[in-house]
Phi, psi and omega in degrees: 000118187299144163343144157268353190307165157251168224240109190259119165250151190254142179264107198254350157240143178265006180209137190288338172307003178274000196234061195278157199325134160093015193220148194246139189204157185275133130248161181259116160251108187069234201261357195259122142330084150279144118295108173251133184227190191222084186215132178076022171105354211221140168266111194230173195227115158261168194301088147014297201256140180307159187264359183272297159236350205127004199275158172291109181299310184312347174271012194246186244196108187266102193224130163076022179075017175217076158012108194245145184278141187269016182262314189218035170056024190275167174232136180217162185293143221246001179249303206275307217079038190237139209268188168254148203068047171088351180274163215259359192245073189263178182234140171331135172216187199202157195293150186222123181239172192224128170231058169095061169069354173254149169269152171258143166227129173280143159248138140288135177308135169289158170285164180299138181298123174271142168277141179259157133031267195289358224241305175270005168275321183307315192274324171274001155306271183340310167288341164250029140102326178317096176253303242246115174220136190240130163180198196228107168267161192230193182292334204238349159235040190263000161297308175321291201292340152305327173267341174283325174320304194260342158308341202260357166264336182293315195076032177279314178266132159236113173273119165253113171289139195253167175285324140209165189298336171271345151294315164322324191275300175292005186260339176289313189299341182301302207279010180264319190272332179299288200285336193052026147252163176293136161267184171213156196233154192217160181194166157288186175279159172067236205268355146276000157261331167306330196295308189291010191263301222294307156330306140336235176029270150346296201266342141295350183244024166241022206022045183266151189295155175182116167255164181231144183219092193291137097341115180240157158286178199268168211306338185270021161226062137252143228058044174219063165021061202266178187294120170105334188323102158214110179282136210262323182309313173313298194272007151247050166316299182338301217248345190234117217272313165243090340148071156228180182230135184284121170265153169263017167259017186291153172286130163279324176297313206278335184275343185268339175280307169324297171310301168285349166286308201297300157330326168282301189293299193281010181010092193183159178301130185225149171220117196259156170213123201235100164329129170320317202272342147325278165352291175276017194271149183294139197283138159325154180274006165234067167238124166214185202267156196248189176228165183272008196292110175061025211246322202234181194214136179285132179279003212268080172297152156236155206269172218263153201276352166258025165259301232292286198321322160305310139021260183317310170294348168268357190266334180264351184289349193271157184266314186225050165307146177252094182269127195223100166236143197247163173325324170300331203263006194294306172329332225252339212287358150303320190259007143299321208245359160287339183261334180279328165309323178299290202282355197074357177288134158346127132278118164229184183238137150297202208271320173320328206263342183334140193047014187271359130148145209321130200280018161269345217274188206265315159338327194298154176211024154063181214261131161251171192095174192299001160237022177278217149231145176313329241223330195254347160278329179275347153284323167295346160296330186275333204270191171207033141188147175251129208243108198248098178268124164087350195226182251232009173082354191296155181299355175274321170284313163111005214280118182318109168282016181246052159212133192280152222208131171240122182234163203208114206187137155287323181264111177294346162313315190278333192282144192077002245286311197269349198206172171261147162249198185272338179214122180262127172240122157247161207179151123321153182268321197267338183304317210309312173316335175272324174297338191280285187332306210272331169323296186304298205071013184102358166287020216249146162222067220244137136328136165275110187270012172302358159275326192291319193313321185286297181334298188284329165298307177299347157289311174285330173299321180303281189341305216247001164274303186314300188282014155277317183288019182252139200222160147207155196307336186301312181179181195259152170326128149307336207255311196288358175276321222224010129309308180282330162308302147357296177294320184243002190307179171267136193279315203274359211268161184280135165206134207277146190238156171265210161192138186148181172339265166004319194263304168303298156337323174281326190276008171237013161234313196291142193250125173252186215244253175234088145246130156287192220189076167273143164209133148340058204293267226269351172269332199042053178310150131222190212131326190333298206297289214294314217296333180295327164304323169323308179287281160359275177315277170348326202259320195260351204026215195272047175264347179227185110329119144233112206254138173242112152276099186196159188325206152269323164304308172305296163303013198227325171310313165222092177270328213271001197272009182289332185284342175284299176287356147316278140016284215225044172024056143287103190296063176278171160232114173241131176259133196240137162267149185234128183222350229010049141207150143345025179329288207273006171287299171306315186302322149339279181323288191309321191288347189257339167098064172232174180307191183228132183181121168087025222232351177295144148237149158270130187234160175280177140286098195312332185292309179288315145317310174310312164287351167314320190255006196086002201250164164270145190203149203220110150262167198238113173243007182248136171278334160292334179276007179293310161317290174287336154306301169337293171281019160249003251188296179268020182265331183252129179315339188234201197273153197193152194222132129279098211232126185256132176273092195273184203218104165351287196308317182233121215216000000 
């Protein structure tokens, strides 16, 4: 029975000399894959795909007068599509017209998009605020991607394809940790999903929300070792807090809402992996997509009334309380540094906690721990008791246990976590602070530490005048790169840190205003910065500034993701110190008493490269030029590097 469809035609060459006698070439008309080939005078259009395994005809070769398949050498008639001798396996074919020299291919108009699968995991991603998605599409997810696509035609979605996946996973864990909402890192099966594991990571143990969304092959060869083949469920048991693989018997909305509630509440990695034959399959006729409408809970614990109450007596016996805030405290740091205002106490931070307030403000006491400043160990040192918000104890930070310590964390897993303290609180941090507030009443009998706080800053600025005046033939000072930052950053802007030298020098120099401060804390990745600014920009777009910082070692992980802020016009400004080496790795060796071995690098000109790319790029080998490069550097409208050459040595 012939179609009732009507027959659409498409211009799949504009000039027919593009195709010459005796020759074959793959085109598209709508969504339908043509061979179009050209033989014995005349152009006809068959179906693309071999009817045997798949192969693309149009990538094949017309020999002896037949259209040889490029996968497995089958033959078909390069006009009718018909093999020789007689067999049943011929290939579709399709009207072809000549218009002023172009060829035409008739189609039947397609049918109305039936919803898929994927169609309603996409739209309830969305629906619970998942817009921003980084990843690479391939072969083993393009049904997923197929669906974001018209959510991101909706103007529901925004997808960046990245250089590689594993920039993806940190530019989702940047936009987890900036914002505390979940982002999605997206990938094929096999080794673009292995690529995304390191990313994961990142953002679980720095507690940030992150879905991962995967591509699989399809179910009836998994475990027989097929291309491509890893089972992911397994292998991000470790890593992924909620962990599944999509069936086509899955509640599809309610397993896509699961993932992403889990993610928000548990701030932590959730992982979908969606088997091929899946992807496209049609959603059931009751299947619709869900919403978070009563799905999720206001978080604002209040902590249980025999912490508060011990709390508050040690708080009113002190003299020379210590406010120590960590990254957990950021959502927080107003009703924080409003409660340190009450008592007059110091507030420092750690270095994840870095800008969480302003080292002018007469309370700042700057960063603790091994990236710190002096002036923030000397009050803790000073102090006689510690009010400890969000943060996680680590040995980078330094926090003393022989000082008695009120610690404070939503997550009761963290209190105690290494030691016992004197008052373990789980809490909201602003609900808790207010029960504090309303408790003290004015009953606090704390000292004002704001002289000593200007005191000990004018001491380390004298400190930090004396070591700017140290110069050398190598390269220019790390401390005079984050001086002049000091003078010209945008006070508002987000900035993303790497890890290595670079990172320590930022964290004892850079003085921050109000900007905020992602870094690789507790995995210490590196690699970090640009992809993270990549997230960073997503979440804030041009309503901020968004800066990177990072070694030479560090930027060479994803040099190529500079074609990304390209791309997709991201005004990042990334500034790189170039030393060609592994500067804090060779300071390892020497501190373990082993050789300084392997820690040199060749490096490009990062400027040249940058420019390369479409971007503006500077290099700086002088210090007097510095300055001025810097402002020319946060002077430009699009995305632009700055690569300063530095001297290993002065740090």
């Amino acid at each position: 029975m012939a179609s009732s469809k009507k027959t659409i035609w498409h211009k799949v060459l504009d000039n027919k000399k593009e195709l010459p006698e005796g020759r074959v070439k793959t085109v598209t008309a709508a969504h339908k894959g043509i061979c179009l080939t050209h033989f014995e005078g005349k152009f006809s259009a068959l179906d693309n795909r071999c009817p045997h395994q798949g192969g693309p005809l149009g990538e094949g070769s017309i020999e002896n007068g037949m259209l040889r398949c490029p996968w497995h050498g089958w033959d078909f008639h390069p006009c009718t599509g018909l093999p020789p001798g007689g067999y049943d396996d011929g290939i579709e074919t399709f009207e072809v017209k000549e218009e002023d020299d172009a060829i035409y291919v008739g189609v039947e108009e397609e049918d109305v998009h039936e919803t898929t699968v994927s169609d309603i995991m996409a739209e309830t991603m969305v629906n619970w605020g998942v817009t921003k998605v980084f990843g690479m599409v391939g072969h083993s997810n393009l049904g997923f991607a197929d669906a974001m696509k018209r959510q991101e035609e909706k103007g529901n979605l925004s997808f960046y394809g990245i250089r590689h996946e594993g920039a993806a996973a940190f530019a989702a864990s940047a936009y987890g940790k900036l914002t505390g909402k979940p982002a999605a890192c997206f990938s094929i099966a096999g080794p673009g999903a292995t690529n995304m594991y390191t990313g994961m990571w990142d953002a679980k143990v720095d507690r940030a929300p992150l879905l991962a969304l995967t591509g699989q092959v399809a179910t009836q060869v998994v475990g027989t070792g097929n291309f491509q083949e890893v089972d992911l469920v397994r292998g991000f048991s470790t890593v992924a807090e909620f962990n599944q693989r999509v069936q086509s018997d899955s509640k599809h909305a309610e397993l896509m809402s699961l993932a992403v509630k889990s993610a928000i509440l548990k701030r932590d990695v959730s992982h979908l992996t969606f088997p091929d034959e899946v992807q496209e399959r049609a959603a059931k006729p009751n299947e619709k997509a869900q919403t978070p409408d009563k799905r999720i809970t206001a978080m604002e614990i209040a902590p249980p009334i025999e912490a508060v109450n011990d709390a508050v007596e040690l708080i009113k016996k002190s003299k020379r309380p210590v406010i120590v805030m960590g990254h957990g405290a950021r959502a927080h740091k107003q009703a924080i540094v409003k409660f340190a205002e009450q008592l007059n106490a110091a507030v420092v931070t750690t270095f994840k906690g870095k800008g969480l307030i302003a080292d002018n403000h007469r309370l700042g006491g700057g960063v603790l721990g091994r990236s710190g400043t002096p002036i923030a160990s000397w009050f803790m040192n000073e102090s006689d008791l510690l009010l400890v918000f969000g943060a996680s104890f680590s040995n980078h930070t330094g926090i003393t246990p022989k000082k008695p310590i009120i610690q404070v964390d939503f997550d009761p897993m963290a209190l105690s976590k290494f030691h016992k303290v004197e008052v373990a609180v789980w809490g909201e941090i602003s609900r808790t602070l207010k029960i504090f507030e309303d408790q003290l009443s004015g009953q606090q009998n704390t000292i004002d530490q704001t002289p000593e706080i200007a005191e000990r800053w004018k001491i380390w600025k004298e400190e930090k005048a004396k070591r700017l005046l140290e110069t050398s033939d190598n390269g220019i000072s790390s401390i005079a790169v984050f001086e002049t930052m000091n003078k010209l950053t945008p006070e508002n802007a987000v900035m993303c840190v790497d890890v290595g030298n670079n990172a320590y020098s930022f964290g004892r120099y850079f003085e921050p205003t109000d900007q905020d401060f992602l870094m690789s804390g507790y995995l210490g990745s590196i690699g970090f910065a640009l992809p993270a600014a990549i997230g960073a920009w997503t979440a804030v777009g041009n309503s901020r500034p968004v800066v990177a910082v990072a070694g030479d070692g560090g930027l060479c992980q994803y040099l190529a993701e500079i074609t990304t802020l390209v791309k997709y016009d991201m005004p990042i400004k990334l500034i790189v110190l170039n030393n060609h080496e592994l500067g804090k790795i060779s300071k390892e060796q020497r501190a373990g008493e082993f050789d300084v071995w392997k820690t040199s690098l060749s490096n490009p000109n990062f400027a040249e490269f940058a420019q390369s790319c479409g971007a503006w790029g500077k290099r700086v080998e002088n210090q007097d030029d510095l300055e001025t490069a810097m402002e020319a550097l946060y002077s430009e409208k699009g995305p632009a590097v700055l690569e300063v050459l530095t001297d290993v040595n002065l740090i």
